[in-house]
C-alpha positions in Angstrom: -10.7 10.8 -16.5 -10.3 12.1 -13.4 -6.4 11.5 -11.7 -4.7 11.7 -8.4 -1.2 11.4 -6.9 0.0 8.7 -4.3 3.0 6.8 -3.1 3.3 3.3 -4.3 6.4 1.2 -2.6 7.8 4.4 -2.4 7.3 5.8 -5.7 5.2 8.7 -6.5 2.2 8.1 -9.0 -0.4 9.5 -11.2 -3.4 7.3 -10.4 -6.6 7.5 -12.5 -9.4 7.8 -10.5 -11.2 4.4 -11.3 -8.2 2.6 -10.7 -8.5 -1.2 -9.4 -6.2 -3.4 -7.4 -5.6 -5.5 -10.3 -4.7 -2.6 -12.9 -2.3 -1.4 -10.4 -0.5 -4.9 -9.9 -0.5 -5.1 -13.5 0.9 -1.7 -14.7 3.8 -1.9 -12.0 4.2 -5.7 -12.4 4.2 -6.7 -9.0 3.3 -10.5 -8.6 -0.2 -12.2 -8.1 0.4 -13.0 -4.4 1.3 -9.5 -3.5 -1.1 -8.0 -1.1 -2.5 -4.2 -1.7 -2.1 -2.4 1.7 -3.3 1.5 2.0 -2.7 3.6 4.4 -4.9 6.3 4.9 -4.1 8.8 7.8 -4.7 6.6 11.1 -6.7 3.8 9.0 -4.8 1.0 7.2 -6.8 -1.2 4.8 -5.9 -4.9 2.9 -7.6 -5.0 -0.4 -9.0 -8.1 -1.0 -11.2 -7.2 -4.4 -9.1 -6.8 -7.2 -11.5 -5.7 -9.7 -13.9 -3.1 -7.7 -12.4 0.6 -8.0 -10.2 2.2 -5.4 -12.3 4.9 -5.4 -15.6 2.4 -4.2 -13.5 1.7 -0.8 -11.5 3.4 2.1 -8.6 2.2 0.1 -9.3 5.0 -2.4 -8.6 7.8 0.0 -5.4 6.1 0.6 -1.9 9.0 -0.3 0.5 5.7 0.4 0.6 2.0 -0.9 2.4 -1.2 -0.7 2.1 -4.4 -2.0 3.3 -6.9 0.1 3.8 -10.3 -0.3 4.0 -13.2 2.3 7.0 -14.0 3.9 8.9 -11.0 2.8 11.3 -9.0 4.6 9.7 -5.9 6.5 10.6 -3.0 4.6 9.6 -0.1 6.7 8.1 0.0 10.5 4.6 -0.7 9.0 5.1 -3.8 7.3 7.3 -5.2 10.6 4.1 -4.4 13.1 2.5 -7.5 14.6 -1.1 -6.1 14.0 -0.7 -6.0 10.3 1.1 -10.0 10.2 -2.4 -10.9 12.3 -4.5 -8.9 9.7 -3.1 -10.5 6.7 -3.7 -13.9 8.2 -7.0 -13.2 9.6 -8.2 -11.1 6.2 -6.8 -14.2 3.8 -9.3 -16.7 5.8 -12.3 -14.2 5.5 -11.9 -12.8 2.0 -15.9 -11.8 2.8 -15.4 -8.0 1.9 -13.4 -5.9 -0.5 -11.2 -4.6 2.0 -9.9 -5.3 5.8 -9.8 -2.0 7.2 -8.2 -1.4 10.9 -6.3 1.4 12.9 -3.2 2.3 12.0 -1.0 0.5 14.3 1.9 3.2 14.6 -0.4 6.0 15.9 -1.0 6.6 19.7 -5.6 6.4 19.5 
């Protein structure tokens, strides 16, 4: 099986390939509610399907991830921006795709 390296919450990882939203919440324990966001150079994406592969979506090209869960505390200049706030709400009404995907916020297009 086929691996790769990212970040998750700020911790380097060997991720297989095939690897699903779900695995990935289960093998680093981070609660059901916790959203899977990717960042992938000036695209971020929320992944909404927990059982399709990373590798299926623009998620899967993602080097960083965080799981964040509603209500939390911002934990880097990301997580605090406005855009992503409206993009959780908006994406947890729609839930039609596997993943919300918009421009990075931080970066000047």
């Amino acid at each position: 099986m086929e691996t790769r390296w990212a970040t998750v919450d700020g911790v380097t990882l060997e991720l297989p390939a095939d690897c699903t939203a779900g695995e990935l919440r289960a093998a680093l324990y981070k609660p059901d509610d916790a959203a899977l966001i990717a960042v992938t150079g000036d695209l971020v994406s929320i992944v909404h399907d927990e059982e399709r592969p990373l590798s299926g979506m623009i998620a899967g090209c993602a080097s960083t991830y965080y799981f964040r869960r509603p209500d939390e505390p911002a934990r880097n200049e990301l997580l605090a921006t406005l855009d992503l706030e409206t993009a959780l709400e908006e994406s947890a009404d729609e839930r039609s795709g596997a993943e919300t995907t918009f421009e990075h916020p931080l970066i000047d297009h």
